[in-house]
NULO-426016 format. One record per atom (N, C-alpha, C): x, y, z; residue in three letters; atom name. Coordinates in nm, 4 decimals. Last residue first. Layout:
N
rec xx->X; yy->Y; zz->Z; r->ALA; a->CA
...
//
This chain:
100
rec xx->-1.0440; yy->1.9674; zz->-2.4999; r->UNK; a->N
rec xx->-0.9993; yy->2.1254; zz->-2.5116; r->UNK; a->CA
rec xx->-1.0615; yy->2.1614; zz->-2.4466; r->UNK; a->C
rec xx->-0.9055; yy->1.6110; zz->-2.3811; r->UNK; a->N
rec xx->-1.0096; yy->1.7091; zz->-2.4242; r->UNK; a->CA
rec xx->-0.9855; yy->1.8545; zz->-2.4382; r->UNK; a->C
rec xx->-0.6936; yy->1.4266; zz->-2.5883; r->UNK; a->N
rec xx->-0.7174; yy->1.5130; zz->-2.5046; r->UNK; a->CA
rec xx->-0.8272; yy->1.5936; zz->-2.4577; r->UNK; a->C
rec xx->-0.8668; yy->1.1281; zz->-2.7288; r->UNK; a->N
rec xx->-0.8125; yy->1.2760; zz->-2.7638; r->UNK; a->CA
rec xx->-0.7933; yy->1.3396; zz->-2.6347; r->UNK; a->C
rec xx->-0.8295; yy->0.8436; zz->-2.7983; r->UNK; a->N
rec xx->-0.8480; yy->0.9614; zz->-2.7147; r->UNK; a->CA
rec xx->-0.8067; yy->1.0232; zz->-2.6586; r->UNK; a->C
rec xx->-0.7895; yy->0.8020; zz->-3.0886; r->UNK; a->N
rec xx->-0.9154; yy->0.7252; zz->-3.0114; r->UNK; a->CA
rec xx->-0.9271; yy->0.7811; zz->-2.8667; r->UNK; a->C
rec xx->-0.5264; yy->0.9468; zz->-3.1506; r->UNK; a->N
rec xx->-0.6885; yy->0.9827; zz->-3.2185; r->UNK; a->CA
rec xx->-0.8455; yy->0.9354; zz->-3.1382; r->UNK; a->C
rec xx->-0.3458; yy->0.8038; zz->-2.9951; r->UNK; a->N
rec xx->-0.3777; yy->0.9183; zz->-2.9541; r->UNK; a->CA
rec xx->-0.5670; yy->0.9648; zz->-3.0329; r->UNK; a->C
rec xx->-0.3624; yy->0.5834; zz->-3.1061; r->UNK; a->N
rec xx->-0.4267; yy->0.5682; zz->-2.9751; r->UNK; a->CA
rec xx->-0.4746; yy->0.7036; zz->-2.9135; r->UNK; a->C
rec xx->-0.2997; yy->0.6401; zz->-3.3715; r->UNK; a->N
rec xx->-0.3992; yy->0.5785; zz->-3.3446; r->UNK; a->CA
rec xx->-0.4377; yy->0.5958; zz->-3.2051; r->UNK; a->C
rec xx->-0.0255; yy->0.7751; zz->-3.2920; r->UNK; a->N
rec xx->-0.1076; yy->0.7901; zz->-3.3383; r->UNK; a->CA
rec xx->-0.2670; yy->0.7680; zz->-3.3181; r->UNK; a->C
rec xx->0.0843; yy->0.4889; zz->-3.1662; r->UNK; a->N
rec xx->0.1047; yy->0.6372; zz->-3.1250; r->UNK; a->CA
rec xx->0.0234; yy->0.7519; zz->-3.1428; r->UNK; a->C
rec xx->0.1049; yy->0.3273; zz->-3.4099; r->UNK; a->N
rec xx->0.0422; yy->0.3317; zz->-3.2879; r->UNK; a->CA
rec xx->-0.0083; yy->0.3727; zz->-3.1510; r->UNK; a->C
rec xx->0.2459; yy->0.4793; zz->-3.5722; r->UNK; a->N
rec xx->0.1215; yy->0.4531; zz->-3.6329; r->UNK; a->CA
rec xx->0.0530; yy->0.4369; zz->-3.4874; r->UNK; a->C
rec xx->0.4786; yy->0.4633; zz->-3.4458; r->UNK; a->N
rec xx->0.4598; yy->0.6034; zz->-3.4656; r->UNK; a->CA
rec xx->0.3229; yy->0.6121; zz->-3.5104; r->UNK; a->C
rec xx->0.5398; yy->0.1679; zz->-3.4502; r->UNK; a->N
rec xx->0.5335; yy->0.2933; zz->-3.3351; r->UNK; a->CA
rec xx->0.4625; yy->0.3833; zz->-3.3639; r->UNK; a->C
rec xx->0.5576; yy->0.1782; zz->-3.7285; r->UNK; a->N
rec xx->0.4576; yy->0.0886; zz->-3.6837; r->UNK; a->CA
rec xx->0.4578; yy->0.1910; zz->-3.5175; r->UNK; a->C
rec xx->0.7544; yy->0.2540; zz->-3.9795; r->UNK; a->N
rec xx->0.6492; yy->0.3297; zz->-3.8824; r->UNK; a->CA
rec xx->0.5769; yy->0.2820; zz->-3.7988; r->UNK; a->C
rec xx->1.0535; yy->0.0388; zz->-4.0647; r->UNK; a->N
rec xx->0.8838; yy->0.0728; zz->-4.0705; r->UNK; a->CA
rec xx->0.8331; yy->0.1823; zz->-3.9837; r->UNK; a->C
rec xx->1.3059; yy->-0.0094; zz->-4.1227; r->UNK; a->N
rec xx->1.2341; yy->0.1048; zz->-4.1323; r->UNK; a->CA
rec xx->1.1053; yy->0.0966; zz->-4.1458; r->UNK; a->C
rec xx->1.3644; yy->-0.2384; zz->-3.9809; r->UNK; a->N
rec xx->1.2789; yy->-0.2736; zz->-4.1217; r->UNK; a->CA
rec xx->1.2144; yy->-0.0996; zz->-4.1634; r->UNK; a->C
rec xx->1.4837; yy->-0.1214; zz->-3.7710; r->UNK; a->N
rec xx->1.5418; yy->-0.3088; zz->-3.8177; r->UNK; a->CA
rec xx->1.4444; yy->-0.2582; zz->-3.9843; r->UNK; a->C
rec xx->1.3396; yy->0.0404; zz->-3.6570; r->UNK; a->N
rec xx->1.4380; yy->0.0465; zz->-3.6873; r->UNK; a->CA
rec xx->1.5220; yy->-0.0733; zz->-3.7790; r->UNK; a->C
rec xx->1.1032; yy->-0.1394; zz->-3.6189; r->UNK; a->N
rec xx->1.0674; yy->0.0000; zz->-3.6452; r->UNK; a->CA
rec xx->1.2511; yy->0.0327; zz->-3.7742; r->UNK; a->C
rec xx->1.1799; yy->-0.2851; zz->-3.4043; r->UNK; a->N
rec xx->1.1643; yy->-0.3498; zz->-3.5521; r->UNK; a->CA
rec xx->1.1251; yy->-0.2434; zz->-3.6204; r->UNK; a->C
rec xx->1.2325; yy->-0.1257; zz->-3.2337; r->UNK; a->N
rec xx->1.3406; yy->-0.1719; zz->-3.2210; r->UNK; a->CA
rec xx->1.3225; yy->-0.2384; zz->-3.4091; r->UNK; a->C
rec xx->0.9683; yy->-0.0024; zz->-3.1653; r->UNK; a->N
rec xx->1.0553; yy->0.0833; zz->-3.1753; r->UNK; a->CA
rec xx->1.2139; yy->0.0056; zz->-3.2417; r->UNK; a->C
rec xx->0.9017; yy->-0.2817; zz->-3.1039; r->UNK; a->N
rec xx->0.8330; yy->-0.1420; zz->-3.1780; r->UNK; a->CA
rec xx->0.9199; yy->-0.0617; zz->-3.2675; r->UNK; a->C
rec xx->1.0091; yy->-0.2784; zz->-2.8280; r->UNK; a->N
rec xx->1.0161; yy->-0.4333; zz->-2.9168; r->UNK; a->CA
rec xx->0.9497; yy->-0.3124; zz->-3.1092; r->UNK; a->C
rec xx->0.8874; yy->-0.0983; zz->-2.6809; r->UNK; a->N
rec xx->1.0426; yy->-0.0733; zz->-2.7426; r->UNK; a->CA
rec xx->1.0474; yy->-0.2061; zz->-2.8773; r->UNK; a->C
rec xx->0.6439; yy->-0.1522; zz->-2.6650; r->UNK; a->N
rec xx->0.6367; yy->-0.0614; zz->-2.7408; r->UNK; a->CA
rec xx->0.8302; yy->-0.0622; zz->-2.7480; r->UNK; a->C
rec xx->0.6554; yy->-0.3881; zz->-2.5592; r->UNK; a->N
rec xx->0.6140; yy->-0.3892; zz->-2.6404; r->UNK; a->CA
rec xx->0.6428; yy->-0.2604; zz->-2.7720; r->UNK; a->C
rec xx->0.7640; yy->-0.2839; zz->-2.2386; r->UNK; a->N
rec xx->0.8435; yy->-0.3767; zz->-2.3327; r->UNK; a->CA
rec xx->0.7998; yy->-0.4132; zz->-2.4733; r->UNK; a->C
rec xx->0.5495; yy->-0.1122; zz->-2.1726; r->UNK; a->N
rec xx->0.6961; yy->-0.0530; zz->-2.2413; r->UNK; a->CA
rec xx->0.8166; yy->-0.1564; zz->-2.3186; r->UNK; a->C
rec xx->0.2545; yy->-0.1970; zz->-2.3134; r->UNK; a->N
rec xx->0.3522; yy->-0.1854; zz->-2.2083; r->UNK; a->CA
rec xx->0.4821; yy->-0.1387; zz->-2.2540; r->UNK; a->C
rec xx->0.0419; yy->-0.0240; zz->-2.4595; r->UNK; a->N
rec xx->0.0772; yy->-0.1156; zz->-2.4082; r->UNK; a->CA
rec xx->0.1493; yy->-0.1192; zz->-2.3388; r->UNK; a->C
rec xx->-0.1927; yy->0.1961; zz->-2.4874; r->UNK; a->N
rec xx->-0.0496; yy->0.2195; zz->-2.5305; r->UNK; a->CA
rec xx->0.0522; yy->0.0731; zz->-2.5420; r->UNK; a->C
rec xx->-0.4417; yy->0.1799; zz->-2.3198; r->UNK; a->N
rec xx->-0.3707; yy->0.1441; zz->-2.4988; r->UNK; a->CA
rec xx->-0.2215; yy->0.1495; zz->-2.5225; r->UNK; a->C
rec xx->-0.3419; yy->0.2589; zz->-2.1245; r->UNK; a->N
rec xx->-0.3606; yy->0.1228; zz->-2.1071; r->UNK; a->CA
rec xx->-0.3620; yy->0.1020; zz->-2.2345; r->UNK; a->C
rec xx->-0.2689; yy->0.5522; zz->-2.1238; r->UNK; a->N
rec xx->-0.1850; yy->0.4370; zz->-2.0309; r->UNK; a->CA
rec xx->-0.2178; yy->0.2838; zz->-2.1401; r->UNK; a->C
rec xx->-0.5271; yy->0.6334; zz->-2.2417; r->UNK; a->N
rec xx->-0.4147; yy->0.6198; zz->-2.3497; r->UNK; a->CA
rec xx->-0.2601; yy->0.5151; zz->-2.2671; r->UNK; a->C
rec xx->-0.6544; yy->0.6204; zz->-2.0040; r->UNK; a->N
rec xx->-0.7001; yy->0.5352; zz->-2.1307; r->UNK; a->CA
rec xx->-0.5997; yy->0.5309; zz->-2.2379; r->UNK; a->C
rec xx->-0.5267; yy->0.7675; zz->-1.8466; r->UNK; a->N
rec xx->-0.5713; yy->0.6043; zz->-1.8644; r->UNK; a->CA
rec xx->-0.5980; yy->0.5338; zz->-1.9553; r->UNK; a->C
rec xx->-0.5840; yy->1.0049; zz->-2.0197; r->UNK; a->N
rec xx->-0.4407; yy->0.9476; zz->-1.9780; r->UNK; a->CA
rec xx->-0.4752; yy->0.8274; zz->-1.9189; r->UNK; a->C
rec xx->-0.8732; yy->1.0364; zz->-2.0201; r->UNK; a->N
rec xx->-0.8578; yy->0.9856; zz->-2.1330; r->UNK; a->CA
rec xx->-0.6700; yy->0.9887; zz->-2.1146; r->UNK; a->C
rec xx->-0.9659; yy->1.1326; zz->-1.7516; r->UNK; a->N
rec xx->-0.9758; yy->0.9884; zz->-1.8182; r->UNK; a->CA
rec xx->-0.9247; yy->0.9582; zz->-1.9244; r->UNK; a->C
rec xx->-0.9557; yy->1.4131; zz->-1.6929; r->UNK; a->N
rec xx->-0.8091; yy->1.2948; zz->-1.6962; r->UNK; a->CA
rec xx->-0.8353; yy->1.2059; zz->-1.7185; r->UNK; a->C
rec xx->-1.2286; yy->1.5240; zz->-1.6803; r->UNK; a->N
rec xx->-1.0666; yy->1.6067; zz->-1.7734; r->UNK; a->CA
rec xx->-0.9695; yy->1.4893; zz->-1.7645; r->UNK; a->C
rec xx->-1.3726; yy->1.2820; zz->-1.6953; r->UNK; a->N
rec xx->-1.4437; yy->1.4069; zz->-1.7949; r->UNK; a->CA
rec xx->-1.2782; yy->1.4615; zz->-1.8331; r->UNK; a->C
rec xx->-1.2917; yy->1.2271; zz->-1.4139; r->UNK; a->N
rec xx->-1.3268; yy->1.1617; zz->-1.5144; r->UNK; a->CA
rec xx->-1.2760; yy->1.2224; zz->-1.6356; r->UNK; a->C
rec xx->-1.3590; yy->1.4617; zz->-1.2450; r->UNK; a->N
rec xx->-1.2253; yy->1.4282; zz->-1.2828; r->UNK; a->CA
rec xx->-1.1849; yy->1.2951; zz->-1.3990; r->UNK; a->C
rec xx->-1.6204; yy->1.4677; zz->-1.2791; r->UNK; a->N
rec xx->-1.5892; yy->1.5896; zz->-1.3480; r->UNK; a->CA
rec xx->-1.3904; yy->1.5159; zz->-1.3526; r->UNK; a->C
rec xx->-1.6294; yy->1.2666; zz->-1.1515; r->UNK; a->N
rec xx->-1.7049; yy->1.2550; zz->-1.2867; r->UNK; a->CA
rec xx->-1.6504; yy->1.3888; zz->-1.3420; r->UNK; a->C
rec xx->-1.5587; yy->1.2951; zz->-0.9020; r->UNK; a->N
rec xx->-1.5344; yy->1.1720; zz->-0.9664; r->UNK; a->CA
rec xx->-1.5790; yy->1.2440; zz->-1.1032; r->UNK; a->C
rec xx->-1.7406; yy->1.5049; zz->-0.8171; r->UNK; a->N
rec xx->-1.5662; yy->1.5702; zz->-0.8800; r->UNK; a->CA
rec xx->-1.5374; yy->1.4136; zz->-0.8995; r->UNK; a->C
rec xx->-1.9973; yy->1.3791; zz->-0.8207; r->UNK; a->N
rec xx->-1.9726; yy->1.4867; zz->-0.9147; r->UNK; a->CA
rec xx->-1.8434; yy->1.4907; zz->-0.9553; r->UNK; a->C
rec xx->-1.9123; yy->1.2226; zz->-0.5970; r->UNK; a->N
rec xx->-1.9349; yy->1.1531; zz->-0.7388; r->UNK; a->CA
rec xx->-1.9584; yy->1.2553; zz->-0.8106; r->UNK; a->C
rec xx->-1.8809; yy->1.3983; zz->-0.3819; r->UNK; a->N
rec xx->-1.7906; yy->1.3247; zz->-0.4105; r->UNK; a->CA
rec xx->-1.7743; yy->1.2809; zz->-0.5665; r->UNK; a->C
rec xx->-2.1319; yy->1.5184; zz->-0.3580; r->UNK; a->N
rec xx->-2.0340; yy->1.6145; zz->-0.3750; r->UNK; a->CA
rec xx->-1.8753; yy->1.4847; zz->-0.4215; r->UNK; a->C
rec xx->-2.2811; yy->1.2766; zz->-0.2622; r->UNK; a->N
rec xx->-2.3489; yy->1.3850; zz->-0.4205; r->UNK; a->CA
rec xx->-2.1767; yy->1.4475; zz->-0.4821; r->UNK; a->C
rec xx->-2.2179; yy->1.2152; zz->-0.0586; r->UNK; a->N
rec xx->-2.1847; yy->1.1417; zz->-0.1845; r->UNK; a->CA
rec xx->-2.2218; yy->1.2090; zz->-0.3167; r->UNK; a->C
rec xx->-2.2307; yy->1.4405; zz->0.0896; r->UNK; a->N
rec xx->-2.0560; yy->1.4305; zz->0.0401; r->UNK; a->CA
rec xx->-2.0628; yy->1.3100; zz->-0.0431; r->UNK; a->C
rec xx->-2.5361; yy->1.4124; zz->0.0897; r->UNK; a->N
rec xx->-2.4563; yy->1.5154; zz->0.0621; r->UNK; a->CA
rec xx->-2.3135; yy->1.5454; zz->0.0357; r->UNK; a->C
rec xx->-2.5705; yy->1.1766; zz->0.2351; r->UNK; a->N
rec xx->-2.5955; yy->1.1584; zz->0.1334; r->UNK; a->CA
rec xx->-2.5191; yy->1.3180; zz->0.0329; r->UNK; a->C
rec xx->-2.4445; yy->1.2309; zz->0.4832; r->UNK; a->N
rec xx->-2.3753; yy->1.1762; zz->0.4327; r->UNK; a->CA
rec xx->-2.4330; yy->1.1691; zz->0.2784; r->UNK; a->C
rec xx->-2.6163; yy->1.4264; zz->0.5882; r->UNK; a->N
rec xx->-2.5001; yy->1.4573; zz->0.5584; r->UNK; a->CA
rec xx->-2.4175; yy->1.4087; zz->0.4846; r->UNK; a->C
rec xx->-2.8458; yy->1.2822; zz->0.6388; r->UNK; a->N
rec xx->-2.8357; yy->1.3608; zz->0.4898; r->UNK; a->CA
rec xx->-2.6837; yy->1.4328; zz->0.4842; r->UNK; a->C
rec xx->-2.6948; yy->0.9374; zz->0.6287; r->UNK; a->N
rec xx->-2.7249; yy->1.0459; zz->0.7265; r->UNK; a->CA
rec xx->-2.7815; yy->1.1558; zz->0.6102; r->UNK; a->C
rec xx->-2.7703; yy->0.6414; zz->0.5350; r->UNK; a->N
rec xx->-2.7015; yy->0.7407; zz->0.5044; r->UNK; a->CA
rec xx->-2.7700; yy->0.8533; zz->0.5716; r->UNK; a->C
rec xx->-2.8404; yy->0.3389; zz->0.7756; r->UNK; a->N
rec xx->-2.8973; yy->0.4272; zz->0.6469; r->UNK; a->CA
rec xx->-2.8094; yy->0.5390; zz->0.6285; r->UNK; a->C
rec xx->-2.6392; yy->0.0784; zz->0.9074; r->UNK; a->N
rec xx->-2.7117; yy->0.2707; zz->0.8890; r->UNK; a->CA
rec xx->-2.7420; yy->0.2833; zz->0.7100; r->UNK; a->C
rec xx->-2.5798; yy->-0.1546; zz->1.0551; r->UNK; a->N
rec xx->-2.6024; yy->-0.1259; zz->0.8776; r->UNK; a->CA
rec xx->-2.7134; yy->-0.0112; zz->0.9217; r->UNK; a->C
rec xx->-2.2582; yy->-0.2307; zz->1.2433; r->UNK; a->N
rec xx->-2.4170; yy->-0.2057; zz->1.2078; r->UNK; a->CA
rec xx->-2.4664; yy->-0.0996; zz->1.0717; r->UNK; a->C
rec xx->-1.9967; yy->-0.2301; zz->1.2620; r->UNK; a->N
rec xx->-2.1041; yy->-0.3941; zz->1.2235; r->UNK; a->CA
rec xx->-2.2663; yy->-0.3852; zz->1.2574; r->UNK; a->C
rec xx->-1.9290; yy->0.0232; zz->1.3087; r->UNK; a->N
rec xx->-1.9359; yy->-0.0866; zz->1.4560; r->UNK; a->CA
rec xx->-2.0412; yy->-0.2159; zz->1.3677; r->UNK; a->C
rec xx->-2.1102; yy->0.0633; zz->0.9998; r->UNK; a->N
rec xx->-2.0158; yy->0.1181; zz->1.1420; r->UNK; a->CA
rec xx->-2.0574; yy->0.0665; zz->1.2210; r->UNK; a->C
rec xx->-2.1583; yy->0.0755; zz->0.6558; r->UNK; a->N
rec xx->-2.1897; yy->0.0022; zz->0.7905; r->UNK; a->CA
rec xx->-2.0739; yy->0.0603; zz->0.9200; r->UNK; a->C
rec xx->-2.4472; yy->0.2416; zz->0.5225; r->UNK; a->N
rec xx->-2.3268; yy->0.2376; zz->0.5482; r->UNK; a->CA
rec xx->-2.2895; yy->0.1140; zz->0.6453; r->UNK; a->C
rec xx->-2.6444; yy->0.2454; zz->0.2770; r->UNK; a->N
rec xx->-2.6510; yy->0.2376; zz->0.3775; r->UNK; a->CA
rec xx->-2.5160; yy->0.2428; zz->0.3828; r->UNK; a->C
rec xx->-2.9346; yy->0.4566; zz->0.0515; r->UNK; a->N
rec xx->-2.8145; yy->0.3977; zz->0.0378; r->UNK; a->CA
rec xx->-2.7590; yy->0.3640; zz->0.1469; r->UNK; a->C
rec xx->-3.2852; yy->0.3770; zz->-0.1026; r->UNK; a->N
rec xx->-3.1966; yy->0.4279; zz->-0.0265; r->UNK; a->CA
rec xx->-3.0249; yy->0.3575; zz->0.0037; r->UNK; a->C
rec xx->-3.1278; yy->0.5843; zz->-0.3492; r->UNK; a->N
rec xx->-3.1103; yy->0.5821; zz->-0.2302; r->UNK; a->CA
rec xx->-3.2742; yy->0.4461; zz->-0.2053; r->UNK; a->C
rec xx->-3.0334; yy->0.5993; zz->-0.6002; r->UNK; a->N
rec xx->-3.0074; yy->0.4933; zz->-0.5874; r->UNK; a->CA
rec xx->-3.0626; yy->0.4853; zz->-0.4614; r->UNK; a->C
rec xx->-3.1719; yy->0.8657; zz->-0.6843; r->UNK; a->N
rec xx->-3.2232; yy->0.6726; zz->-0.7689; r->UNK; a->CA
rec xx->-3.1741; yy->0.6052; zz->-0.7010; r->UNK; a->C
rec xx->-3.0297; yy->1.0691; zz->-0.5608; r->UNK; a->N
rec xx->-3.1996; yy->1.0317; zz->-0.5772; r->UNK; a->CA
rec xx->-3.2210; yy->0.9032; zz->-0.5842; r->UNK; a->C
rec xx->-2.7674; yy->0.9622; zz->-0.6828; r->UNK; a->N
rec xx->-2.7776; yy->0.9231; zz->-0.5644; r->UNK; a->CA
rec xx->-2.9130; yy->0.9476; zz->-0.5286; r->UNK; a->C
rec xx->-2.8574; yy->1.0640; zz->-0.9572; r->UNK; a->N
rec xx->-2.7950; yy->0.9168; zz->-0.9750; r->UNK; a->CA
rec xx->-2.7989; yy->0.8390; zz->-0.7935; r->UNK; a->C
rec xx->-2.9016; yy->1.3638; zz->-0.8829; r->UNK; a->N
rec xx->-3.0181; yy->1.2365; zz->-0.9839; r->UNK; a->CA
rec xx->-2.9944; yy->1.1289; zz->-0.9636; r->UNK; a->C
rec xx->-2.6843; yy->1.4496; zz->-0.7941; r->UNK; a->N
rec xx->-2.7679; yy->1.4173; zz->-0.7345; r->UNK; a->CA
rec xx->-2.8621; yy->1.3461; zz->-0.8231; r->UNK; a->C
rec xx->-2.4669; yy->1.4080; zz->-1.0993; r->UNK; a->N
rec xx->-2.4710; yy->1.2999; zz->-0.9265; r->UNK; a->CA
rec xx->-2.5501; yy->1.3324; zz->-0.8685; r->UNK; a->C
rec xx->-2.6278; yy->1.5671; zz->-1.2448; r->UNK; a->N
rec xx->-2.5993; yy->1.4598; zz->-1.2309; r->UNK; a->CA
rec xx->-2.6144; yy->1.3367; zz->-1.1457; r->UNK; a->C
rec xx->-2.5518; yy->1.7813; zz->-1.0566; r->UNK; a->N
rec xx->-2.6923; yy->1.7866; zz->-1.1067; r->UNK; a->CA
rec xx->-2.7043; yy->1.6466; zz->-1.1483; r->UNK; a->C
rec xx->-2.2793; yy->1.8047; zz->-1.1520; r->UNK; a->N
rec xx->-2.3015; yy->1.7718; zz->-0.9452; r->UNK; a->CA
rec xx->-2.4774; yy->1.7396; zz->-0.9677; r->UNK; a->C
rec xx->-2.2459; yy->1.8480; zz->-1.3727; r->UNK; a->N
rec xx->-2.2269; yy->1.7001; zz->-1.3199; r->UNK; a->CA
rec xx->-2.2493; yy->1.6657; zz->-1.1499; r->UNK; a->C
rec xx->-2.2600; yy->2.1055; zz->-1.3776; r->UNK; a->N
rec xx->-2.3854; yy->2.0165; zz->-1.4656; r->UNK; a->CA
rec xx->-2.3807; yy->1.8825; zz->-1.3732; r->UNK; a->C
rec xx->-2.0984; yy->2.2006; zz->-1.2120; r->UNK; a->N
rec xx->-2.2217; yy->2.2205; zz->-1.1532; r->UNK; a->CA
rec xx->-2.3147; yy->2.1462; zz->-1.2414; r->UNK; a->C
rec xx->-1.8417; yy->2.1188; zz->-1.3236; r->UNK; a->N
rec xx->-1.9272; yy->2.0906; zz->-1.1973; r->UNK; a->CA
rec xx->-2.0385; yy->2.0676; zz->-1.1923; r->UNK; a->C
rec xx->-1.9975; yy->2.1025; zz->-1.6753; r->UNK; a->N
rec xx->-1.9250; yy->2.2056; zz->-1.6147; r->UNK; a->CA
rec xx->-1.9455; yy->2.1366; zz->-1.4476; r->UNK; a->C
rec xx->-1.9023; yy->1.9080; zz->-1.9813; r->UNK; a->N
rec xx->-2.0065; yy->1.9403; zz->-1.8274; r->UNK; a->CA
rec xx->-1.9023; yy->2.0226; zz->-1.7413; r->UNK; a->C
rec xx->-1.8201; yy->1.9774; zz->-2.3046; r->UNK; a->N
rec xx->-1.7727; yy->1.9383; zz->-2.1747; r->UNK; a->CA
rec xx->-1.8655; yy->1.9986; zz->-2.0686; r->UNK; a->C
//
């Protein structure tokens, strides 16, 4: 796991490459101030570092399916004693993992 400071090293490399970068205010197209290029460095680092620790609860959100699926699950689970929940539960958890 990247520490801030790897991923703020990162995001400046990625805003280096992309510049130059512009804004628009009052319907006029500015170039990025260095101030401003400086809270995009600092922005897209803690994007990426918040990435890095909580992406993978989205990602288990959106595997998971929806709650009417997973009771429908839970319901033939019970009907046919199968495991099928508990497999899928599983599985999603293995594909991603919490990080330590």
């Amino acid at each position: 796991m990247a520490t801030l400071e790897e991923l703020t090293v990162v995001a400046t490399q990625e805003i280096e490459d992309a510049k130059p970068m512009y804004k628009q205010v009052n319907n006029e197209r500015l170039e990025f101030t260095d101030a401003d290029y400086d809270q995009a460095i600092v922005d897209l680092a803690n994007s990426k570092f918040d990435q890095q620790e909580n992406g993978y609860k989205t990602d288990r959100q959106e595997a998971y399916g929806s709650i009417a699926d997973q009771l429908d699950m839970i319901y033939w689970d019970g009907k046919n004693t199968t495991t099928t929940f508990q497999d899928h539960i599983d599985a999603v958890k293995a594909a991603h993992p919490k990080p330590e």
